[in-house]
C-alpha positions as a Markdown table, in Angstrom:
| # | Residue | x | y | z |
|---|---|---|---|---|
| 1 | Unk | 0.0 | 0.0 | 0.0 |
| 2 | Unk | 1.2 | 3.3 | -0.8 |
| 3 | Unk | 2.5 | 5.5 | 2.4 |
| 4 | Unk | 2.5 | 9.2 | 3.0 |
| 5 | Unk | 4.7 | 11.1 | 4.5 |
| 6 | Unk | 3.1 | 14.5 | 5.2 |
| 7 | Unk | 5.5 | 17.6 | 5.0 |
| 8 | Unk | 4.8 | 21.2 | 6.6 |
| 9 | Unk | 3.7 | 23.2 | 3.4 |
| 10 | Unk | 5.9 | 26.4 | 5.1 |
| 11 | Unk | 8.8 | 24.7 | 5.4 |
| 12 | Unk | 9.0 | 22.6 | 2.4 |
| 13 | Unk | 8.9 | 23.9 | -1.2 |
| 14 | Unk | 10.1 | 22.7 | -4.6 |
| 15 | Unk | 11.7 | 24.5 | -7.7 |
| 16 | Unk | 9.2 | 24.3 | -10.6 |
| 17 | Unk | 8.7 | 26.9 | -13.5 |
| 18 | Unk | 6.9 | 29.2 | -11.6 |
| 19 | Unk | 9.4 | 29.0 | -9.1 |
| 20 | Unk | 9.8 | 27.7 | -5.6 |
| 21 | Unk | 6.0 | 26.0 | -4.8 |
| 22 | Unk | 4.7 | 24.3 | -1.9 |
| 23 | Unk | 3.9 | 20.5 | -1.4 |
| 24 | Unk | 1.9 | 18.2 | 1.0 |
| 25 | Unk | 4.1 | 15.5 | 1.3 |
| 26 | Unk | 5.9 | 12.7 | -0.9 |
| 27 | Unk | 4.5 | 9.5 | -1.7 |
| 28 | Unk | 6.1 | 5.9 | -1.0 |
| 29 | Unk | 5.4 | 4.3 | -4.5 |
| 30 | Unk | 6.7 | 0.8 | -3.5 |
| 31 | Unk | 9.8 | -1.0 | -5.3 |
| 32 | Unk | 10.3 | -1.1 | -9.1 |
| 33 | Unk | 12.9 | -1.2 | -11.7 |
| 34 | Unk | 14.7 | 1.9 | -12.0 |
| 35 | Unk | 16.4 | 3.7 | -15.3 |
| 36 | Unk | 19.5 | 5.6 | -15.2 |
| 37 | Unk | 19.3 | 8.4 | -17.8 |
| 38 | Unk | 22.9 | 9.9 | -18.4 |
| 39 | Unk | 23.4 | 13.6 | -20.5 |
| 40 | Unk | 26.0 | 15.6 | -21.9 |
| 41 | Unk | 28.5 | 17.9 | -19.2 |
| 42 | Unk | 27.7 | 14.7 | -16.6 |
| 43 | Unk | 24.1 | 15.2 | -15.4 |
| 44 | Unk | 21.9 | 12.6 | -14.5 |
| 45 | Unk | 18.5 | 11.4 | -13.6 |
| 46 | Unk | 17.2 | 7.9 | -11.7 |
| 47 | Unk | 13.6 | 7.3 | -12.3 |
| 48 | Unk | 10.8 | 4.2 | -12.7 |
| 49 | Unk | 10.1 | 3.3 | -16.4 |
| 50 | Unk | 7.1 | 6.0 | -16.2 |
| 51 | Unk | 8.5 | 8.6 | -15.0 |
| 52 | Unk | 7.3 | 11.5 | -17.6 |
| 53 | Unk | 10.3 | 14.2 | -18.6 |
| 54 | Unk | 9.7 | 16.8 | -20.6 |
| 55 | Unk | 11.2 | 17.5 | -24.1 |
| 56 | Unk | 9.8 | 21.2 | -24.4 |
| 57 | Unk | 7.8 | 23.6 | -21.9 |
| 58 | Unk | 4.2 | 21.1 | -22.7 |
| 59 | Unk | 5.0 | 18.2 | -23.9 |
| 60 | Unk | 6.2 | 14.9 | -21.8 |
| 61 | Unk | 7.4 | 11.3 | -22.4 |
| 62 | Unk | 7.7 | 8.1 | -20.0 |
| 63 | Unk | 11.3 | 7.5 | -19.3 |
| 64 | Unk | 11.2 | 4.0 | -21.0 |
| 65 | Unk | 10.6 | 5.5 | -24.5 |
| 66 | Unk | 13.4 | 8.0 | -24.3 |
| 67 | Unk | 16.7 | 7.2 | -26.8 |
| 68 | Unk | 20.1 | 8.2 | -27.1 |
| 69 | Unk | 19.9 | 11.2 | -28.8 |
| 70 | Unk | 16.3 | 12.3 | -27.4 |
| 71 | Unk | 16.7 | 15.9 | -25.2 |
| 72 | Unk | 15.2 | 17.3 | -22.0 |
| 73 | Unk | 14.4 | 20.5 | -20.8 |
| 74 | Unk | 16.4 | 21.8 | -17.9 |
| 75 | Unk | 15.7 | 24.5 | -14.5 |
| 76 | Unk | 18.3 | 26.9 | -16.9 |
| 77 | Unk | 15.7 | 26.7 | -20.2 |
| 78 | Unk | 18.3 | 24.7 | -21.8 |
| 79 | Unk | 17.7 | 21.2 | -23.5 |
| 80 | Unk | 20.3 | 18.3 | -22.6 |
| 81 | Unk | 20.9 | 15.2 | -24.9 |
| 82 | Unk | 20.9 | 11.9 | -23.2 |
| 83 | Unk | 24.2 | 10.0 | -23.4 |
| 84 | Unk | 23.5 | 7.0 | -22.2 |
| 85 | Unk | 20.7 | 4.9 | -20.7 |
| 86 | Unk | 21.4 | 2.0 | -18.5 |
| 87 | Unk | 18.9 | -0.2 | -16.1 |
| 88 | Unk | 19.3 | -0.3 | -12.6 |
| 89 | Unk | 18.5 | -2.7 | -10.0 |
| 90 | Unk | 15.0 | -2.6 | -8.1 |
| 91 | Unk | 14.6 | 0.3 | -5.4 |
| 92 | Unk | 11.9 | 1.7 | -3.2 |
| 93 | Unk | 11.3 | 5.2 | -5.2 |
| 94 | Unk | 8.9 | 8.0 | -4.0 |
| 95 | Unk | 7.3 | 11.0 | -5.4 |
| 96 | Unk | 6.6 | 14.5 | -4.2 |
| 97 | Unk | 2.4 | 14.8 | -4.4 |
| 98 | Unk | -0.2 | 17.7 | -4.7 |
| 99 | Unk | 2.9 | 20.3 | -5.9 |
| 100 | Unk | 0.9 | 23.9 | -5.5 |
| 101 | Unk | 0.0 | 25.2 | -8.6 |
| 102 | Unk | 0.9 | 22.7 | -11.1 |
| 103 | Unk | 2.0 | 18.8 | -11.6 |
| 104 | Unk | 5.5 | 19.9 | -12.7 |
| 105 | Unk | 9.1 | 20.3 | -10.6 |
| 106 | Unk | 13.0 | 20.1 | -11.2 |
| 107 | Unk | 14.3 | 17.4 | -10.4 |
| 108 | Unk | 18.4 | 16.9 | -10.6 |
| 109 | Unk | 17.4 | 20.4 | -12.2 |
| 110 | Unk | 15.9 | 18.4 | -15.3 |
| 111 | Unk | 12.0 | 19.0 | -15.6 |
| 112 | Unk | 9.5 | 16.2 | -14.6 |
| 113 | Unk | 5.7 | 15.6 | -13.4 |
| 114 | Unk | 5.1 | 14.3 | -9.8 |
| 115 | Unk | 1.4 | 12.3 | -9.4 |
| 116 | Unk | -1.9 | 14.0 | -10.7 |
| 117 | Unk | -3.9 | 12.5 | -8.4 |
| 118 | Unk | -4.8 | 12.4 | -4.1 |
| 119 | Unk | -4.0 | 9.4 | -2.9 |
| 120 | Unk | -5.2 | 10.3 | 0.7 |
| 121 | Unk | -8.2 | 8.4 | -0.1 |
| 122 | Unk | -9.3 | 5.2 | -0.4 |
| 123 | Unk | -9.3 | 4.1 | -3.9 |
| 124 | Unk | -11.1 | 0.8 | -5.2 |
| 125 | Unk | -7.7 | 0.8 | -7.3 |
| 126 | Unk | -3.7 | 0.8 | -5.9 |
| 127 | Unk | -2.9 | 3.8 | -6.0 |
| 128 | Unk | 0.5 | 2.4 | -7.2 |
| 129 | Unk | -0.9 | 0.8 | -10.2 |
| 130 | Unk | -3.1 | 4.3 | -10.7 |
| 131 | Unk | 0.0 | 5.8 | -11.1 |
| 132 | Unk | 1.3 | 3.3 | -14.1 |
| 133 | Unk | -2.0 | 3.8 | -15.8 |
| 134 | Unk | -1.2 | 5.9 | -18.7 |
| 135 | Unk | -4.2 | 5.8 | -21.0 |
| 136 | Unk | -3.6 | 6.9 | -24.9 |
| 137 | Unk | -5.0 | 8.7 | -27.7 |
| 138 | Unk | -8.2 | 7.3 | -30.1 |
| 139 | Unk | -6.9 | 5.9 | -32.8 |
| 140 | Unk | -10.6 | 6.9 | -34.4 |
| 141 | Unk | -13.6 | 8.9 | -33.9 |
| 142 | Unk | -17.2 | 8.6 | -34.4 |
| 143 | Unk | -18.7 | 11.6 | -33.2 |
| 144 | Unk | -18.8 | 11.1 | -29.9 |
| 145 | Unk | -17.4 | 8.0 | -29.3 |
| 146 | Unk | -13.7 | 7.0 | -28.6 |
| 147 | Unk | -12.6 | 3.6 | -30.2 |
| 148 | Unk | -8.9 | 2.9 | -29.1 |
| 149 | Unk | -8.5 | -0.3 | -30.9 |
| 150 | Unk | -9.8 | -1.6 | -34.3 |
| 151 | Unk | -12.5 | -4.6 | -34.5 |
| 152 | Unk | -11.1 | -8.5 | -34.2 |
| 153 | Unk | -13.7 | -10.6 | -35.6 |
| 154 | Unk | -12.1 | -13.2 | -33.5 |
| 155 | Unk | -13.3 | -11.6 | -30.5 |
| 156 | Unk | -16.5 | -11.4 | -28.7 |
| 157 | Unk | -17.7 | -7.6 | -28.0 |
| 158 | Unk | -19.7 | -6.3 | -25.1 |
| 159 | Unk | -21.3 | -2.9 | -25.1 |
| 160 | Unk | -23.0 | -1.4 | -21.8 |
| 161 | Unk | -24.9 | 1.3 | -21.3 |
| 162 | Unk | -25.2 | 3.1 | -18.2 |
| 163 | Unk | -27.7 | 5.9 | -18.9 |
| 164 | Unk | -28.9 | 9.5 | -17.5 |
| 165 | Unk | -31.4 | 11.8 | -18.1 |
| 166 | Unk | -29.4 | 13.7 | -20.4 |
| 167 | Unk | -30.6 | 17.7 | -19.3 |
| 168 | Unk | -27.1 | 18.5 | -18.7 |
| 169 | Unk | -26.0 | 16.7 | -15.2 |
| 170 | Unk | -24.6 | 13.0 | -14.7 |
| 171 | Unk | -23.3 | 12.1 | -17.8 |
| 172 | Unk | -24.6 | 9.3 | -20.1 |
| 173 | Unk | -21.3 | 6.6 | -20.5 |
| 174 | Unk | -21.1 | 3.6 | -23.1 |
| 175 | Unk | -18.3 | 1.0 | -22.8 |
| 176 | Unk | -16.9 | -1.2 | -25.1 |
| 177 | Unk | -15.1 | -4.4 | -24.4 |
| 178 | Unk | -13.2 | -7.3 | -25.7 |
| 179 | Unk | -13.3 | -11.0 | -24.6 |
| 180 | Unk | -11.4 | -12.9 | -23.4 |
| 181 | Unk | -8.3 | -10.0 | -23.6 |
| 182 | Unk | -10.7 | -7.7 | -21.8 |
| 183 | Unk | -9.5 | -4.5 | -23.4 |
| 184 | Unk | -11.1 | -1.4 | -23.4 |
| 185 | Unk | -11.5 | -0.7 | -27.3 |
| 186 | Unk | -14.0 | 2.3 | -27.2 |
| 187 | Unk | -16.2 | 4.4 | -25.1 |
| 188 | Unk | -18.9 | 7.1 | -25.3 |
| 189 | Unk | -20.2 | 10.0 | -23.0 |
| 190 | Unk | -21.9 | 12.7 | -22.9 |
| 191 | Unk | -24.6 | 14.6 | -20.5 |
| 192 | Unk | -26.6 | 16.1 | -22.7 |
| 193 | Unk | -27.8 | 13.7 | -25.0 |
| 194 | Unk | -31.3 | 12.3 | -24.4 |
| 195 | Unk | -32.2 | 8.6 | -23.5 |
| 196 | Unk | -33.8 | 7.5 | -26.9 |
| 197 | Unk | -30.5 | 9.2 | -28.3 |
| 198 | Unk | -28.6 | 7.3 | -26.0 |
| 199 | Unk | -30.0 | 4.1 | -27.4 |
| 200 | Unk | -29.4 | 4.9 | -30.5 |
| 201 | Unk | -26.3 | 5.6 | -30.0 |
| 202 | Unk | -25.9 | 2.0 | -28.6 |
| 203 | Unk | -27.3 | 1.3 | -31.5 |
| 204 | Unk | -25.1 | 2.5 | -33.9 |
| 205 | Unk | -21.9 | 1.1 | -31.9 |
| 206 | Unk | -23.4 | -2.3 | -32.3 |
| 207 | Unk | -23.8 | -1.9 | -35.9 |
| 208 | Unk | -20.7 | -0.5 | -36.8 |
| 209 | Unk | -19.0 | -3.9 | -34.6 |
| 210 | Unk | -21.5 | -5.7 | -37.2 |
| 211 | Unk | -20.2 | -4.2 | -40.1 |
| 212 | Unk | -16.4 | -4.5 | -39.3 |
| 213 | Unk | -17.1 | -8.2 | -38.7 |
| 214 | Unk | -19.0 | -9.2 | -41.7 |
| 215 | Unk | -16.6 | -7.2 | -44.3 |
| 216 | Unk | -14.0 | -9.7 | -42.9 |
| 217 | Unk | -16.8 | -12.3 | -43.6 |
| 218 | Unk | -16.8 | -13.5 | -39.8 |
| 219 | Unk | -19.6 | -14.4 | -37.1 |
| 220 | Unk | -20.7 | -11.8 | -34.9 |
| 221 | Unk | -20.1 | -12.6 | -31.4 |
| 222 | Unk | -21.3 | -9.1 | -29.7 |
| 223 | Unk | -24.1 | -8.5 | -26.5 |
| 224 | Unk | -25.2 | -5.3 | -25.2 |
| 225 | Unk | -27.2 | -4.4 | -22.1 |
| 226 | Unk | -28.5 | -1.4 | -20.2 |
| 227 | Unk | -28.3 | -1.0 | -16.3 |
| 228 | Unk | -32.1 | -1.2 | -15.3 |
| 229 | Unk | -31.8 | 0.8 | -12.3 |
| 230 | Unk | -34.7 | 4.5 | -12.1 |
| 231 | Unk | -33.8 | 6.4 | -15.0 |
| 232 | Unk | -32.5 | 2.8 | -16.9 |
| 233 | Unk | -36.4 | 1.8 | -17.2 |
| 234 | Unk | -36.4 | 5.0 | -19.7 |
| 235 | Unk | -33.6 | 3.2 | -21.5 |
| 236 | Unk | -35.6 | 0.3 | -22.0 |
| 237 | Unk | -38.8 | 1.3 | -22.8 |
| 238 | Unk | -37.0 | 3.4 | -25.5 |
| 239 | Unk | -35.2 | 0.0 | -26.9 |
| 240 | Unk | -38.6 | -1.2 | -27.2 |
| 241 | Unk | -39.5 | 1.8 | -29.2 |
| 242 | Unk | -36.5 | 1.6 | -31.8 |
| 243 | Unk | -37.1 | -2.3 | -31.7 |
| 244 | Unk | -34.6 | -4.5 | -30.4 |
| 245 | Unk | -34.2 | -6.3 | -33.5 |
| 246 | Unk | -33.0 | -3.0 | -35.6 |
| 247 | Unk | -29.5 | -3.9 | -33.0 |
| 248 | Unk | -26.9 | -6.1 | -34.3 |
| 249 | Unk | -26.2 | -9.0 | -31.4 |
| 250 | Unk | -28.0 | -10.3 | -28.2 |
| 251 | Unk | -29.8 | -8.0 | -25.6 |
| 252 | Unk | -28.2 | -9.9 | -22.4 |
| 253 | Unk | -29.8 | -9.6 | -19.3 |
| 254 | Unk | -28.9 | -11.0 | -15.7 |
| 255 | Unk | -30.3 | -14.5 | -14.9 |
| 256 | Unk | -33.2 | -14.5 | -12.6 |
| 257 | Unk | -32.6 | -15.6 | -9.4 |
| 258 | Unk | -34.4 | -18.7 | -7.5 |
| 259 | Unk | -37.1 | -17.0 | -5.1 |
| 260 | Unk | -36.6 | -13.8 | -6.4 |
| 261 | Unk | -40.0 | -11.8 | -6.0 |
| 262 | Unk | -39.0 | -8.5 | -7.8 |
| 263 | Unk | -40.3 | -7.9 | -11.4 |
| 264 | Unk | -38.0 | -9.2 | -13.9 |
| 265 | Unk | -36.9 | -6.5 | -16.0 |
| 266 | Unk | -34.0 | -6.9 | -18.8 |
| 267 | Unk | -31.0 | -5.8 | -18.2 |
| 268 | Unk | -29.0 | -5.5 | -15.0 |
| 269 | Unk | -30.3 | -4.4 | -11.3 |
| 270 | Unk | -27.7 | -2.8 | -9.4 |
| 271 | Unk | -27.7 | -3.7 | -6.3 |
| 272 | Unk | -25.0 | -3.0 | -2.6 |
| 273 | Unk | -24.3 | -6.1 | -3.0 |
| 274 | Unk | -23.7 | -6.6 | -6.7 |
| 275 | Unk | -21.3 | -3.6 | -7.0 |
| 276 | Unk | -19.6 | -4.0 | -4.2 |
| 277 | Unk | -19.0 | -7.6 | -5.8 |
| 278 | Unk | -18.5 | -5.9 | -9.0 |
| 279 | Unk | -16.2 | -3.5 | -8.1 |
| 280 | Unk | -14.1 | -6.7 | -6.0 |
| 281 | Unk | -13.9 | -8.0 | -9.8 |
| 282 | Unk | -12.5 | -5.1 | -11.7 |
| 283 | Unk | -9.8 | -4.1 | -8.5 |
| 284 | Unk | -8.6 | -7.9 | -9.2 |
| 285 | Unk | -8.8 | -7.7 | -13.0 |
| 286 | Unk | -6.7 | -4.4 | -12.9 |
| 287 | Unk | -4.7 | -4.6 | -10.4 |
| 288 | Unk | -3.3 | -8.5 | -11.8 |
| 289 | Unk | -2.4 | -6.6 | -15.5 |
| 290 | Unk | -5.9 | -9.2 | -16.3 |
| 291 | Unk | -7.8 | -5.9 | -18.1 |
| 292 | Unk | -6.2 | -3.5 | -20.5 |
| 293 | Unk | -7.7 | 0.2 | -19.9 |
| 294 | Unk | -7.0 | 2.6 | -23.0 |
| 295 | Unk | -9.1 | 5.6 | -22.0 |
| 296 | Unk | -7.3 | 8.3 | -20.7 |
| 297 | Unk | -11.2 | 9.8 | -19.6 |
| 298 | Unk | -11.9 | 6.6 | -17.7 |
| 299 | Unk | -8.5 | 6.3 | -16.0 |
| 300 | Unk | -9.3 | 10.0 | -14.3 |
| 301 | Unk | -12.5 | 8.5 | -13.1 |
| 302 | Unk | -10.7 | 5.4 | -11.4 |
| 303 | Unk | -8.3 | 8.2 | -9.4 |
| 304 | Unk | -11.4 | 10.0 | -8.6 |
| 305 | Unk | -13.4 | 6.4 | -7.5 |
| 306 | Unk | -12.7 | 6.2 | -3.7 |
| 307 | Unk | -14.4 | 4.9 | -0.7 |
| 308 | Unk | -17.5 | 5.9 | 0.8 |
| 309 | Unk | -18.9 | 4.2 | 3.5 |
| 310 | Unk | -19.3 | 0.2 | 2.8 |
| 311 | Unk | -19.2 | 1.1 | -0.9 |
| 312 | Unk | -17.3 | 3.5 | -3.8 |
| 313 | Unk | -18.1 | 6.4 | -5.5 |
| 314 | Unk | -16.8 | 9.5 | -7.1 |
| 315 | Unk | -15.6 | 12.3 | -4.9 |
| 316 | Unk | -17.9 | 15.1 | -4.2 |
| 317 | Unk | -17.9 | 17.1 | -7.6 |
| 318 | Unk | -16.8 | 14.2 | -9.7 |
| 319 | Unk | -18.7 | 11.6 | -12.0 |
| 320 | Unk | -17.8 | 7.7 | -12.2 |
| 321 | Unk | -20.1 | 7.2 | -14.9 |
| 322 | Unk | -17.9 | 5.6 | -17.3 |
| 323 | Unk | -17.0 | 3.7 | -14.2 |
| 324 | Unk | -19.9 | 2.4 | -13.6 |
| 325 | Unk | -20.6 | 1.6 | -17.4 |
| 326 | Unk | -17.0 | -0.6 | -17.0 |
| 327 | Unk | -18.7 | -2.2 | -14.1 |
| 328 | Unk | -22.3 | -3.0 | -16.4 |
| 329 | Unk | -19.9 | -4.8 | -18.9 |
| 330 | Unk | -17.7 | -6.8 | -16.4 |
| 331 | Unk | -21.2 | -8.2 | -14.2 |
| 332 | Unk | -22.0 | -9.1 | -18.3 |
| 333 | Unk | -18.6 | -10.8 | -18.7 |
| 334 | Unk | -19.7 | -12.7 | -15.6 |
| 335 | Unk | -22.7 | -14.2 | -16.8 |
| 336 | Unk | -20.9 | -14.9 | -20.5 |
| 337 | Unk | -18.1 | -17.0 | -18.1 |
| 338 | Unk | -20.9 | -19.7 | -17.7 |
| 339 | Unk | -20.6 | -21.1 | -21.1 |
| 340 | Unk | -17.0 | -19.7 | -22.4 |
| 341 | Unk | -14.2 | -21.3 | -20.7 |
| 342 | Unk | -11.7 | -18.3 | -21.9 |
| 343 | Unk | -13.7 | -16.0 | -20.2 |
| 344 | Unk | -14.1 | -18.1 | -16.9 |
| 345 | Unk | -10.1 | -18.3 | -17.4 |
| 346 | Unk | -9.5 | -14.4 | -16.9 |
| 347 | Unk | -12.0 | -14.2 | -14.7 |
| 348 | Unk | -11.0 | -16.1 | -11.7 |
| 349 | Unk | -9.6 | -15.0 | -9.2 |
| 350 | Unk | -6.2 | -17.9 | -9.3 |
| 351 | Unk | -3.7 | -16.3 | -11.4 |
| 352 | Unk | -1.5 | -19.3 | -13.0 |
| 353 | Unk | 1.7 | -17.1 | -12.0 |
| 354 | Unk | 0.5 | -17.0 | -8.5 |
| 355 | Unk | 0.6 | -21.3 | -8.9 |
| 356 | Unk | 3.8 | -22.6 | -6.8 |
| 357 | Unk | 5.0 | -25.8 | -7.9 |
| 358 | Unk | 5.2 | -28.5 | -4.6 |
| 359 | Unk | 8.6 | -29.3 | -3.7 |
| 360 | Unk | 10.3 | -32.6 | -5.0 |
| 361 | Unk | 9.7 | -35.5 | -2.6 |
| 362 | Unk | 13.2 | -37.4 | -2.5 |
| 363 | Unk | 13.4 | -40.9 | -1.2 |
| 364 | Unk | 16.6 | -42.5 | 0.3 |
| 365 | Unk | 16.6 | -46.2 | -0.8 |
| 366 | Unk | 19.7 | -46.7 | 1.1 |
């Protein structure tokens, strides 16, 4: 677990570009490889593989994907070349967190970002492994709707829709995922778009999978569902309106439950008990290097996704809607596990490199 060491924000300040700036503390990060970047006139910096430098006054880069050659800006304005990169042994490294004013300090006088993100609360996520969550940019998109990866036929696709009202607060989110690599391919949100819109949208996503799948002249392996829950009964009388048969794939809805009394609606009820289950799930899937997230949007919500009471939420002023719409297609992935072994696979909780073999039993015959 990550420790804090709180400093006194009068006594302790930091060079940035704005000059010396308070900070609140510095943060244990645990014990990880470390790089040793080497520059011209014998200046140096020791760092974790995603460490982000910066090559000019805005732009950054992770430490592993610098080369000899590459440059980096300096406290005197100056860029330095790197000379030399070698890897270092495992250490226990640290860094400063909540810098005032910015995300950006000197370090060996060579500019770099400290952590983005609290980690005074208690988030469903490490707040180690937040911190190697990078995220990167669509490689597409479809108005809008963020797809990060292009369509394997291969591969089964899930799509989830967690809806809202649409006039403007809680945002809408749509999630899409691939089985059994669980990667985050695409997502959708927005807080302004109405319900039937929202569907449509859904829609839309579903057909464009379709497409990409039969131009490769393969079988369409995709299911989509809509959390059921208040403003989710919208959502479904809507689908009923467009006609569920106008979307590509299977509607897939929880199984009903023996002696269950309430009235079965499709889709999935969220429940304390289911998310909290839920979000048991997606810590483990993470947290194991089991799920791949891509969305730089949906990574700021996981920083933001912290304890409250005997479940998680956002923070007070945040949303965790695409969250929660990662959460829909992961309680789908669940019920999909029953009859796809590659699924079940991922999805337990035994990881095979966890698996120690027994010890050899020797016998003496003498």
């Amino acid at each position: 677990m990550t420790q804090i060491f709180k400093s006194n924000l009068r006594n302790h300040k930091v060079l940035t570009p704005d000059g010396f700036k308070p900070f609140a503390g510095v943060s244990l990060m645990g014990v990880k490889p470390i790089l040793r970047l080497e520059f011209e006139h014998a200046r140096w910096i020791e760092c974790t593989f995603n460490h982000k430098l910066y090559i000019n006054d805005t732009d950054c880069k992770l430490a592993k994907d610098f080369e000899i050659g590459d440059s980096i800006v300096t406290s005197n304005g100056d860029i330095k070349l790197i000379s030399k990169i070698d890897l270092k042994k495992e250490e226990a490294v640290y860094d400063l967190i909540e810098v005032v004013d910015g995300h950006r300090y000197y370090a060996n006088s060579l500019l770099s970002s400290n952590c983005e993100f609290l980690v005074f609360d208690e988030t469903l996520i490490s707040s180690i492994k937040l911190s190697d969550l990078i995220g990167k940019e669509p490689i597409m998109k479809m108005g809008q709707c963020r797809w990060y990866k292009k369509i394997n036929p291969k591969h089964t696709y899930l799509v989830a829709l967690d809806p809202s009202l649409g006039t403007g607060g809680d945002p809408a989110g749509i999630q899409i995922l691939e089985l059994p690599t669980f990667e985050q391919v695409g997502e959708w949100h927005h807080n302004l778009t109405t319900i039937q819109g929202q569907v449509r949208i859904l829609r839309d996503i579903c057909k464009f999978i379709s497409d990409e799948c039969t131009a490769k002249g393969a079988t369409l392996s995709l299911y989509y569902s809509v959390e059921n829950n208040s403003v989710g009964e919208a959502a479904l009388v809507a689908m009923d309106e467009l006609g569920e048969q106008s979307v590509p794939g299977l509607f897939l809805s929880e199984p009903i439950k023996k002696g269950h009394v309430r009235r079965y609606r499709k889709g999935f009820h969220t429940t304390h008990s289911s998310k909290i289950s839920i979000c048991a799930k997606l810590k483990h899937l993470i947290e194991t290097n089991r799920m791949k997230i891509n969305s730089k949007p949906l990574i700021s919500e996981l920083k933001a996704f912290v304890a409250k009471g005997l479940s998680f939420e956002a923070k007070v002023g945040q949303h965790d809607d695409l969250v929660s719409s990662v959460l829909l297609a992961l309680r789908m992935a669940m019920v999909l596990q029953e009859w796809d072994p590659a699924i079940y696979d991922k999805m337990r909780e035994e990881a095979e490199d966890e698996w120690i073999m027994p010890l050899p039993i020797y016998i003496n015959t003498f």
